[in-house]
KOLGU-822467 format. One record per atom (N, C-alpha, C): residue in three letters; atom name; x, y, z. Coordinates in steps of 0.2 Angstrom, whole numbers, plus 5000, padded with zeros to 4 digits. Each point is the difference from the previous one (the first is absolute). Layout:
Ala  CA  X  Y  Z
...
***
This chain:
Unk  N  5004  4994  5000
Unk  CA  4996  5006  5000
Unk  C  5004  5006  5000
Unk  N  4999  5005  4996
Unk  CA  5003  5007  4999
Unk  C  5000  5003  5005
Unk  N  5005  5006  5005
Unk  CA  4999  5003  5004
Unk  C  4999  5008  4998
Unk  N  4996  5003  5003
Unk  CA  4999  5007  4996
Unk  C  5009  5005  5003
Unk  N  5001  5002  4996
Unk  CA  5004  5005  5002
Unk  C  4999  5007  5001
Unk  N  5003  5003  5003
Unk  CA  5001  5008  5001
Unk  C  5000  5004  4997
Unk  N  4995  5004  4997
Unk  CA  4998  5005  4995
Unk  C  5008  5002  4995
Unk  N  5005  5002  5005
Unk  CA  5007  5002  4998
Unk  C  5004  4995  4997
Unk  N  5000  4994  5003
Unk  CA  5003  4992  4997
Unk  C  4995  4996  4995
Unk  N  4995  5003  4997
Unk  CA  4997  4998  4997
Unk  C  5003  5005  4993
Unk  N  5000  5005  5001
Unk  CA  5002  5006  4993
Unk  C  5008  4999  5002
Unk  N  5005  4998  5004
Unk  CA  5004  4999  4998
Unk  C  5001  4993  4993
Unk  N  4996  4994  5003
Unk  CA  4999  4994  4997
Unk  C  5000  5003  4989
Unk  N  4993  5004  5002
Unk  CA  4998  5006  4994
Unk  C  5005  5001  4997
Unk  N  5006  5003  5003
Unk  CA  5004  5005  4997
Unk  C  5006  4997  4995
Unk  N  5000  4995  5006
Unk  CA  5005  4993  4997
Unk  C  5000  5001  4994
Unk  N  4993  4994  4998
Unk  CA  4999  4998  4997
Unk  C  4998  5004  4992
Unk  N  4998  5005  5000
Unk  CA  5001  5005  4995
Unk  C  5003  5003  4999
Unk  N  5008  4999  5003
Unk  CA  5006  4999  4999
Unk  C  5001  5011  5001
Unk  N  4998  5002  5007
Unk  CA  4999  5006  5002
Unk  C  5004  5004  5003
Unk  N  5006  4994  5006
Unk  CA  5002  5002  5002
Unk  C  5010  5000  4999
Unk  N  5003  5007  5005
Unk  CA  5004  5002  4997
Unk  C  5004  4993  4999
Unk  N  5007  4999  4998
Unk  CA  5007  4994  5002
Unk  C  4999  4999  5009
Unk  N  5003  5005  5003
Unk  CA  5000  4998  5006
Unk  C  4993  4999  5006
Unk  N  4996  5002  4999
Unk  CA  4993  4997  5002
Unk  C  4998  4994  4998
Unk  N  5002  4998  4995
Unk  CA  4998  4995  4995
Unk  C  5002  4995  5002
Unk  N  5006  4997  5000
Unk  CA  5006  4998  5006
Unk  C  4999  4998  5006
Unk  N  4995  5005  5005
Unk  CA  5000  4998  5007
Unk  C  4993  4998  5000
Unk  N  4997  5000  4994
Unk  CA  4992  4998  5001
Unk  C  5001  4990  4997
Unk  N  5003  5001  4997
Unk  CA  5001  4995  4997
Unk  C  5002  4995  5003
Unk  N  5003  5003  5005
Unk  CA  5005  4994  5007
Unk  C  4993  4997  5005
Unk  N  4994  5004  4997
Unk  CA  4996  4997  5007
Unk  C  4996  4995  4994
Unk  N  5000  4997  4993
Unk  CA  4997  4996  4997
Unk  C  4999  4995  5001
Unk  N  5009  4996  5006
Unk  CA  5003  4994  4999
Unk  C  4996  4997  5009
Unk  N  4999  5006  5005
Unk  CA  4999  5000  5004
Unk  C  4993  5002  5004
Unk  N  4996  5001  4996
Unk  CA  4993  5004  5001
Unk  C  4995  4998  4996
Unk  N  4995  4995  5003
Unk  CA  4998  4996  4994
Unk  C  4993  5004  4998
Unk  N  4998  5004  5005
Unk  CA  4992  5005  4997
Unk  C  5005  5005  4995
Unk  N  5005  5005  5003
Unk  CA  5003  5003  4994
Unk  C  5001  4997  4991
Unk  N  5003  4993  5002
Unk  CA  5000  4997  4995
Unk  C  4995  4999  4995
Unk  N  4996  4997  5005
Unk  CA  4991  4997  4997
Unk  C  4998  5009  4995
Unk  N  5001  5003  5005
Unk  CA  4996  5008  4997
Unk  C  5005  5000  4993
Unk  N  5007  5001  5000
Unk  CA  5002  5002  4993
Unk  C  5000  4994  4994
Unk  N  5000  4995  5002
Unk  CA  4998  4995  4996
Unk  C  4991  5002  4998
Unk  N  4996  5003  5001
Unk  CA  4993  5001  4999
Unk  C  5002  5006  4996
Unk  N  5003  5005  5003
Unk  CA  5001  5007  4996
Unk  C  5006  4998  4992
Unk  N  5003  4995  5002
Unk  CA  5002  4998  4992
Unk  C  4997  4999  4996
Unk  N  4994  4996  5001
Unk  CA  4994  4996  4997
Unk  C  4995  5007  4997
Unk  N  5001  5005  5003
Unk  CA  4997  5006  4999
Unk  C  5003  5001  4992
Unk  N  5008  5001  5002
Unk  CA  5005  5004  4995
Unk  C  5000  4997  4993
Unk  N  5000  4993  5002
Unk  CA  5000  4994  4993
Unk  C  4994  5000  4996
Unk  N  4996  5003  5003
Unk  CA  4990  5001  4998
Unk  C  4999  5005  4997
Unk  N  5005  5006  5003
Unk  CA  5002  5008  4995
Unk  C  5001  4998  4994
Unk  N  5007  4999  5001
Unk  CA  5003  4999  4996
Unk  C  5004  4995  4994
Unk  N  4996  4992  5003
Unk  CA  5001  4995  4993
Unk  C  5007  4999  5003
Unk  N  5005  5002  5003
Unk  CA  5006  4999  4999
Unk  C  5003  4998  5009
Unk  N  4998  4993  5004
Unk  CA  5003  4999  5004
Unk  C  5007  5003  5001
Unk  N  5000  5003  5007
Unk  CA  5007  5002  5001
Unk  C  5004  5005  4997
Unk  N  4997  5003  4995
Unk  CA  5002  5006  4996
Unk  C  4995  5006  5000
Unk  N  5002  5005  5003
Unk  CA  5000  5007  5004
Unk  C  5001  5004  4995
Unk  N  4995  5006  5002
Unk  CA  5000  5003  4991
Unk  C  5006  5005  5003
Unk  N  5005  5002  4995
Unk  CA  5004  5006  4999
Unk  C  5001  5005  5005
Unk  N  5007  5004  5002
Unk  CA  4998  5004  5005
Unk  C  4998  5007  4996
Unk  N  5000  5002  4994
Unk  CA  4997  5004  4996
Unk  C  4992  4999  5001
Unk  N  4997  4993  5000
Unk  CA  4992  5001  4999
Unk  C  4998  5001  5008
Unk  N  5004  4999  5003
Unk  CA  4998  5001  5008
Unk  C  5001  5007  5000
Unk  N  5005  5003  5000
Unk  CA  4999  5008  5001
Unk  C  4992  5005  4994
Unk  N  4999  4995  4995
Unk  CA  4996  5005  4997
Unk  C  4993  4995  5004
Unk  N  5001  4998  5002
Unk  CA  4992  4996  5006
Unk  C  5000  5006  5005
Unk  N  5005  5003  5003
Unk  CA  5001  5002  5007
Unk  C  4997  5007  4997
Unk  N  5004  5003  4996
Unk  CA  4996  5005  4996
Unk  C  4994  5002  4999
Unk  N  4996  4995  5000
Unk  CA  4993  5001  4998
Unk  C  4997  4997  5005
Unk  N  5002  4999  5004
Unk  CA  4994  5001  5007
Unk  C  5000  5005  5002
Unk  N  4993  5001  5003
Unk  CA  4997  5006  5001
Unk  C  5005  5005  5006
Unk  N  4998  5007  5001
Unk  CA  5003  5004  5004
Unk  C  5000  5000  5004
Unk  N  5003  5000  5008
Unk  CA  5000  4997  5006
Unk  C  4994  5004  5006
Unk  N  4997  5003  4995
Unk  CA  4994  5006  5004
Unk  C  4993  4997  5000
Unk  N  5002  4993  4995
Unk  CA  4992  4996  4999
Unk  C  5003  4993  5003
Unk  N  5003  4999  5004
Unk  CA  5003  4995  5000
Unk  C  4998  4998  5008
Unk  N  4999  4994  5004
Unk  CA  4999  5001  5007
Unk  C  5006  5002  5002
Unk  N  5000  5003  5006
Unk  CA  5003  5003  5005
Unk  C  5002  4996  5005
Unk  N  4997  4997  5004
Unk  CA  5007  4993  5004
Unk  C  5004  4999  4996
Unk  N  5006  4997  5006
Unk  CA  5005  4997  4997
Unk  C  4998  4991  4995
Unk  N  4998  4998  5004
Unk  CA  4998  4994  4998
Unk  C  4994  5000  4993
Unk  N  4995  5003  5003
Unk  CA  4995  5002  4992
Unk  C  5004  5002  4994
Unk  N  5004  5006  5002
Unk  CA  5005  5002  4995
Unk  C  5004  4994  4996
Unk  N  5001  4995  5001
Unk  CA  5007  4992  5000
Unk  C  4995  4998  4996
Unk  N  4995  4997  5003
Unk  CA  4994  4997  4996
Unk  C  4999  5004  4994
Unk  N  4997  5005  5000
Unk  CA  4997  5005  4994
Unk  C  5006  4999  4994
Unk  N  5006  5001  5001
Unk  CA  5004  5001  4996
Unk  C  5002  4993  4998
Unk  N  5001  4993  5002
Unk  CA  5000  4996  4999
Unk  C  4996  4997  4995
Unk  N  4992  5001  5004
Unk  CA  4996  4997  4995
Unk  C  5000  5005  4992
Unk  N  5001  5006  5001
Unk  CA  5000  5003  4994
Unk  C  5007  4998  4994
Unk  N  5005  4999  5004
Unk  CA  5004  4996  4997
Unk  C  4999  4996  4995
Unk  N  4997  4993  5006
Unk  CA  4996  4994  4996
Unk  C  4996  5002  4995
Unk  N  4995  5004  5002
Unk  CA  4997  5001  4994
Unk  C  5001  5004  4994
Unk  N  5006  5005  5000
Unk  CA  5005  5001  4995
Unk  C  5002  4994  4997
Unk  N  5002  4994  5003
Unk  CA  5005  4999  4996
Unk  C  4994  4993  4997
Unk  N  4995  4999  4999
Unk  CA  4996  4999  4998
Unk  C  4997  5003  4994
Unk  N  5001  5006  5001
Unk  CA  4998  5005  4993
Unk  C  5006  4998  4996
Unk  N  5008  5001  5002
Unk  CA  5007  4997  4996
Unk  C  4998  4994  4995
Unk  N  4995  4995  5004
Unk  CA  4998  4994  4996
Unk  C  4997  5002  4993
Unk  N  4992  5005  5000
Unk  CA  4999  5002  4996
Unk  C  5003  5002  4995
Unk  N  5007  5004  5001
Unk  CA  5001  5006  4996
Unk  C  4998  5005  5002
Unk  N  5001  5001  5005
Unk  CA  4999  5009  5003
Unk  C  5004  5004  4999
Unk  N  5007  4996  5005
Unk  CA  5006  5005  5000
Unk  C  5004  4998  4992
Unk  N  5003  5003  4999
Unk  CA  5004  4999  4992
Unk  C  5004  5004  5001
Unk  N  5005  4999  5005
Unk  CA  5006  5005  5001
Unk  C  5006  4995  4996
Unk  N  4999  4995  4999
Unk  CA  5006  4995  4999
Unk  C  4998  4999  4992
Unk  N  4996  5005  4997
Unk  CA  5000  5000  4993
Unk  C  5000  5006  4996
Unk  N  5004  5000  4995
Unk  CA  5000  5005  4995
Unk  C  4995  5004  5000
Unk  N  5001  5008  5000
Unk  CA  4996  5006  5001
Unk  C  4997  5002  4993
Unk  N  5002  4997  4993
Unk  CA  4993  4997  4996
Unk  C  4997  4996  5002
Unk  N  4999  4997  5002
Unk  CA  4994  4994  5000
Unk  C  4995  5004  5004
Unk  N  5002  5004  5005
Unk  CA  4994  5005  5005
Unk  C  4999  5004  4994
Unk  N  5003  5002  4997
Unk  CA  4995  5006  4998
Unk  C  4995  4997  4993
Unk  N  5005  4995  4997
Unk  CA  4994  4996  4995
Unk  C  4993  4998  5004
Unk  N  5000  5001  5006
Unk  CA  4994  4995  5002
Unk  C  4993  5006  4996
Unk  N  4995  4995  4998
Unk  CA  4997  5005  4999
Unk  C  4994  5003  5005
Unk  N  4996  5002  5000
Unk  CA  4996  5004  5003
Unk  C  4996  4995  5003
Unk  N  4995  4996  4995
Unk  CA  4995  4993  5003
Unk  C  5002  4997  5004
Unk  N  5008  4997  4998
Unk  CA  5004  4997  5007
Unk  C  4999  5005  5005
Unk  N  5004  5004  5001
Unk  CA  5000  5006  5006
Unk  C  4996  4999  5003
Unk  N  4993  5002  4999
Unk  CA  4995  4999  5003
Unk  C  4996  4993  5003
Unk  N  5005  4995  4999
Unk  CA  4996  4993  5000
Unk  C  5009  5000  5008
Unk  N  5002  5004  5002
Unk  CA  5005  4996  5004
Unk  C  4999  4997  5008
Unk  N  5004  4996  4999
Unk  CA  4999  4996  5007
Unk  C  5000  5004  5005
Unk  N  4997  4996  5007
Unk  CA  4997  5007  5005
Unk  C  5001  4994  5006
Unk  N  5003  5004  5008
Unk  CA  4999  4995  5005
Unk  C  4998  5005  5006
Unk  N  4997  4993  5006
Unk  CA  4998  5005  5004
Unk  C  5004  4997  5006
Unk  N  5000  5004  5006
Unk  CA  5003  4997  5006
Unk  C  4995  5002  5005
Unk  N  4995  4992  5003
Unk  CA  4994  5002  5003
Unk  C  5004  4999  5009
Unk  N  4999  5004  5005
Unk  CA  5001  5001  5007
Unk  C  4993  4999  5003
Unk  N  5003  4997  5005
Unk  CA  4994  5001  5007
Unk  C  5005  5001  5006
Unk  N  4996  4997  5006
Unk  CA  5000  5000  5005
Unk  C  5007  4995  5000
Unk  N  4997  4994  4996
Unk  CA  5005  4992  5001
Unk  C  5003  4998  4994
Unk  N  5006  5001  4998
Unk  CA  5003  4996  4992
Unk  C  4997  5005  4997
Unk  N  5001  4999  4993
Unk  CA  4999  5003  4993
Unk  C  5001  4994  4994
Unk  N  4998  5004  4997
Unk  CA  4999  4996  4993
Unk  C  5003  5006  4993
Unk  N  5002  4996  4994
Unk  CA  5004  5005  4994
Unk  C  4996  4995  4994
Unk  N  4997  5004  5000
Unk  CA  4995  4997  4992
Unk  C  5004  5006  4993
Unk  N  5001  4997  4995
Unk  CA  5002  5003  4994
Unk  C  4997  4996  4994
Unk  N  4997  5004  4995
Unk  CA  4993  4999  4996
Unk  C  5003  5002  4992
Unk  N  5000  4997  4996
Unk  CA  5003  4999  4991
Unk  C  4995  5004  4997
Unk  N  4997  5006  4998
Unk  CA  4995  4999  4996
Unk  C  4999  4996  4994
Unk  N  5006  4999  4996
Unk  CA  5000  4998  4993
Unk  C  4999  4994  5003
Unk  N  5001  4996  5005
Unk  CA  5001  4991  5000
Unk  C  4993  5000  5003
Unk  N  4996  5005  5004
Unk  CA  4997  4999  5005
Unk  C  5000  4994  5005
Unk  N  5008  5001  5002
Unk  CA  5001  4994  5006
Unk  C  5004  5004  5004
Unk  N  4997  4997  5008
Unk  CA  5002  5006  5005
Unk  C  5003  4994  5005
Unk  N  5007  5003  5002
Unk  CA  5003  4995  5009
Unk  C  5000  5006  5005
Unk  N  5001  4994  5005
Unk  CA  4997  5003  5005
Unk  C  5005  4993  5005
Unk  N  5002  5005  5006
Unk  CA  5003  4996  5004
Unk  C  4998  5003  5007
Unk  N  5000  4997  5006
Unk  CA  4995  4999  5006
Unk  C  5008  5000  5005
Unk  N  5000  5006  5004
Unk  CA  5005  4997  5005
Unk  C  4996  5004  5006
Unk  N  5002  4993  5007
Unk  CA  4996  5003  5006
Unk  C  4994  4998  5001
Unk  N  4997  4998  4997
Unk  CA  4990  5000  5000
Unk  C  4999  4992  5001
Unk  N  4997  4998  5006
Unk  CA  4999  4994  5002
Unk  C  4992  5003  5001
Unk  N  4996  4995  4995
Unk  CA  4993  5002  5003
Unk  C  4996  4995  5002
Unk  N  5006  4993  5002
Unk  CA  4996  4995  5001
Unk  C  4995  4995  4997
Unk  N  4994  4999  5001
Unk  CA  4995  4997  4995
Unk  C  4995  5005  4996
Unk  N  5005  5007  4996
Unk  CA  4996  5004  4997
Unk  C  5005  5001  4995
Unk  N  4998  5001  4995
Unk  CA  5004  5003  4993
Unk  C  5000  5007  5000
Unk  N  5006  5005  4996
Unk  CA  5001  5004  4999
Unk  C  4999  5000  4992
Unk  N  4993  5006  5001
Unk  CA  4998  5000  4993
Unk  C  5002  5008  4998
Unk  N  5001  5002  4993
Unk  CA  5003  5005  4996
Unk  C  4995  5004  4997
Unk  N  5001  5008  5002
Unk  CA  4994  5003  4996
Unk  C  5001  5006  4997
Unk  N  5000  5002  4995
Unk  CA  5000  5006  4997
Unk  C  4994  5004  5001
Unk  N  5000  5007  5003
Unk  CA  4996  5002  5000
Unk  C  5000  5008  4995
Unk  N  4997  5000  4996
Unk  CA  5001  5008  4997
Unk  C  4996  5006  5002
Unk  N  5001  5004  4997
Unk  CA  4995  5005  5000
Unk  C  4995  5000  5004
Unk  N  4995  4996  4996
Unk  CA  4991  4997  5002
Unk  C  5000  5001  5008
Unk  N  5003  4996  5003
Unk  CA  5002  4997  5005
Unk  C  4996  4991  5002
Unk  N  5002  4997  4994
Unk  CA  4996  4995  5000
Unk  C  5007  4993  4998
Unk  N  4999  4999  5005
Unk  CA  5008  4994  5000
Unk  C  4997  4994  4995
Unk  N  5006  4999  4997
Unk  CA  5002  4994  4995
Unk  C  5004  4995  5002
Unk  N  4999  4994  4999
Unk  CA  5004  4995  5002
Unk  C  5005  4999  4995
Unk  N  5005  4998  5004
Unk  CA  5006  5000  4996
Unk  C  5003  4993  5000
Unk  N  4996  4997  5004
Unk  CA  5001  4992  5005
Unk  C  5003  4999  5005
Unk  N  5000  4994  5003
Unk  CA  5004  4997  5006
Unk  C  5008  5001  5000
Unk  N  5002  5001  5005
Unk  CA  5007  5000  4999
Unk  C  5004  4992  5002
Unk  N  5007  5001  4999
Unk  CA  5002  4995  5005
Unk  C  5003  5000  5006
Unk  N  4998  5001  5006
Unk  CA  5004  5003  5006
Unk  C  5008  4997  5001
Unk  N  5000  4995  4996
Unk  CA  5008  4997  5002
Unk  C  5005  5000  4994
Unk  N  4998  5003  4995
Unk  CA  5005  4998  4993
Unk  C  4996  5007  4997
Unk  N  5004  5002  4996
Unk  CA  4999  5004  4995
Unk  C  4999  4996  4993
Unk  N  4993  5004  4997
Unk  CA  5000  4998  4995
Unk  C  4997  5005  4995
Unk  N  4997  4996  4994
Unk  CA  4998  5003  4994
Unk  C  4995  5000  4997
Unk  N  4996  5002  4998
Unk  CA  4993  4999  4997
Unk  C  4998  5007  4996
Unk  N  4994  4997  4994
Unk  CA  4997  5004  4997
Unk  C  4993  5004  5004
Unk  N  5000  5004  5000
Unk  CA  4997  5007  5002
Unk  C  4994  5000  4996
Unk  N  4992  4998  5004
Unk  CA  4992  4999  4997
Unk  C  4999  5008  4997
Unk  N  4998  4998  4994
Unk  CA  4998  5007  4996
Unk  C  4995  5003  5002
Unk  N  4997  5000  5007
Unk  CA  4995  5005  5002
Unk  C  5005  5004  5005
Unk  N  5006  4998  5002
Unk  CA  5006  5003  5003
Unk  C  5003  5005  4996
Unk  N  5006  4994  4994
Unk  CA  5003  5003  4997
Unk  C  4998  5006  4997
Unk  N  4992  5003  4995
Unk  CA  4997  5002  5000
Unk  C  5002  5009  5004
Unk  N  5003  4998  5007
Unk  CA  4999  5011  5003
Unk  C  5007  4997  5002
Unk  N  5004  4995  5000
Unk  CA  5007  5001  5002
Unk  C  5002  5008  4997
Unk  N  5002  5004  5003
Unk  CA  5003  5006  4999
Unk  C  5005  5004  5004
Unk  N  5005  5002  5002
Unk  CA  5003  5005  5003
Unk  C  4996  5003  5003
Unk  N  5000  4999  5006
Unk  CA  4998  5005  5008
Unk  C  4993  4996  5002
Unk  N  4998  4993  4996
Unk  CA  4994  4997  5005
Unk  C  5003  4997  5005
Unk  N  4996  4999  5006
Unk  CA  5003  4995  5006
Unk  C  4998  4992  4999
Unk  N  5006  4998  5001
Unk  CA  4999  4993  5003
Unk  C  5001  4997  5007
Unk  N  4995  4998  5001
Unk  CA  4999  4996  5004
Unk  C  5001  4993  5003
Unk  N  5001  4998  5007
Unk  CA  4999  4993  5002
Unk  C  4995  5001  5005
Unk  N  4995  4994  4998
Unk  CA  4996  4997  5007
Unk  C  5001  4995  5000
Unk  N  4995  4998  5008
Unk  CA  5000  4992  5002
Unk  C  4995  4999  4997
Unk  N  5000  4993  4999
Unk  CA  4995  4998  4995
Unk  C  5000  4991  5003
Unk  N  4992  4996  4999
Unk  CA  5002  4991  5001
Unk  C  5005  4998  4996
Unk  N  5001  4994  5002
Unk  CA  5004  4997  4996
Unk  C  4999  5001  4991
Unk  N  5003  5000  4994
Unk  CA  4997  4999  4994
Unk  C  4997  5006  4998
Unk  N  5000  5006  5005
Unk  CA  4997  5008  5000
Unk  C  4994  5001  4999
Unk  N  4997  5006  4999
Unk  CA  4995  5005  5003
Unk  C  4994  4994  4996
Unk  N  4992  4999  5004
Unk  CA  4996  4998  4995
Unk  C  4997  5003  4996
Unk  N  4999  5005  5005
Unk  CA  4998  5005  4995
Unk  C  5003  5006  4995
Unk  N  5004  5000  4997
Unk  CA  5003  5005  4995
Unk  C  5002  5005  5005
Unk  N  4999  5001  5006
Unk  CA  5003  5006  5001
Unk  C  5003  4999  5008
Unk  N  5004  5004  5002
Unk  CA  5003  4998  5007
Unk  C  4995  5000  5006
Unk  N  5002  4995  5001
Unk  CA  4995  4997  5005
Unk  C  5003  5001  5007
Unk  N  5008  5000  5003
Unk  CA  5003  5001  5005
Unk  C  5003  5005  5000
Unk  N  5004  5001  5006
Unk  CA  5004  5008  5000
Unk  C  5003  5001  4994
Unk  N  5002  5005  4998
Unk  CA  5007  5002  4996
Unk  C  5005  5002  5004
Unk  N  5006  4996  5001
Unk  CA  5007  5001  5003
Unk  C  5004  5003  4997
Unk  N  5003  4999  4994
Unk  CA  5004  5003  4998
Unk  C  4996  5006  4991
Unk  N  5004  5007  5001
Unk  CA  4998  5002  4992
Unk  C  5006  5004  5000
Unk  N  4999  5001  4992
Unk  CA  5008  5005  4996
Unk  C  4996  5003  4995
Unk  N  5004  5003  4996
Unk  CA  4999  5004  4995
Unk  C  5003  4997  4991
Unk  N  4996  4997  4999
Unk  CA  5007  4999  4992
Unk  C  5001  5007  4996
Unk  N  5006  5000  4997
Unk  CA  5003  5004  4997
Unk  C  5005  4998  4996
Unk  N  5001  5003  4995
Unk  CA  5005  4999  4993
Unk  C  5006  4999  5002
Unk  N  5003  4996  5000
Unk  CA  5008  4999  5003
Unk  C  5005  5004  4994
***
């Protein structure tokens, strides 16, 4: 059985594993691998994370596409203010940058023709992510429009014998299912055309609790815990 970790040893586990931290941090975290088996168990889950970003076990994107991620997270005025919310905020925003990287978002490691041939239709069809916070854990959902397939990854959120279901809400203020998530693995799926439909920059997504297999009725039926904002990465 898994033991939970310490909000802090848990984003260190994180930082690892998307390969975040300096040489000599990196070094002294890595001496606790051989001897700390909850530290262990967490980075070994947060690699499962990294390999599900990015197709490529064990292989961390560039320190060039790391600095243009860090870039475009938002300015530290809209950010929480603990220390610890602060860690979290920035981590999961992280994740769900480099989630967009899978897409095609960032293109700093490619010729500066190819950006400007993109054309306009593209432009406006670009990949989007969000990083949803609560009270407990977070979640980093990022959405294709051209593929209409959206991942989403779950850290933190034990809801027991309840599912964690995903909702766009737009404008209207009438939430759309986006589906069940999976609390323990990050994955992928295509996005129901009564969803994909208002995905747009600056609607909220949401998580509620939901029975197992989600809501019966089309619409949230338990709290919502966690929400964010999607935006154009």
């Amino acid at each position: 059985m898994s033991v939970a970790l310490p909000e802090d040893d848990e984003l260190l586990a994180a930082e690892l594993a998307f390969g975040l931290l300096d040489p000599p941090e990196r070094q002294a975290v890595e001496a606790r691998l051989g001897s700390d088996d909850a530290f262990a168990d967490a980075h070994k889950r947060w690699q499962g994370y990294a390999a599900a970003l990015f197709d490529h076990p064990g292989e961390a994107p560039s320190a060039s596409v790391w600095r243009a991620i860090e870039a475009r997270l938002p300015a530290n005025d809209i950010a929480p203010t603990t220390p610890a919310s602060l860690r979290w905020w920035k981590a999961g925003t992280l994740v769900a940058s480099a989630a967009a990287v899978v897409l095609g978002v960032v293109a700093v490691q490619k010729p500066q023709t190819v950006i400007e041939r993109v054309p306009v239709a593209q432009q406006a069809s670009a990949p989007m992510v969000a990083v949803l916070t609560g009270k407990k854990g977070f979640v980093t959902v990022s959405f294709d429009p051209a593929s209409n397939r959206m991942t989403s990854a779950v850290t933190g959120l034990d809801l027991g014998a309840h599912s964690p279901e995903l909702w766009v809400i737009p404008a209207d203020g009438k939430p759309r299912s986006m589906g069940v998530m999976n609390a323990s693995a990050p994955g992928w799926a295509k996005v129901p055309a009564l969803a994909s439909s208002v995905m747009a920059a600056g609607v909220t997504i949401a998580v509620s609790v939901e029975p197992v297999g989600g809501s019966p009725t089309g619409q949230p039926t338990g709290p919502v815990i966690l929400t964010g904002k999607l935006t154009t990465a």
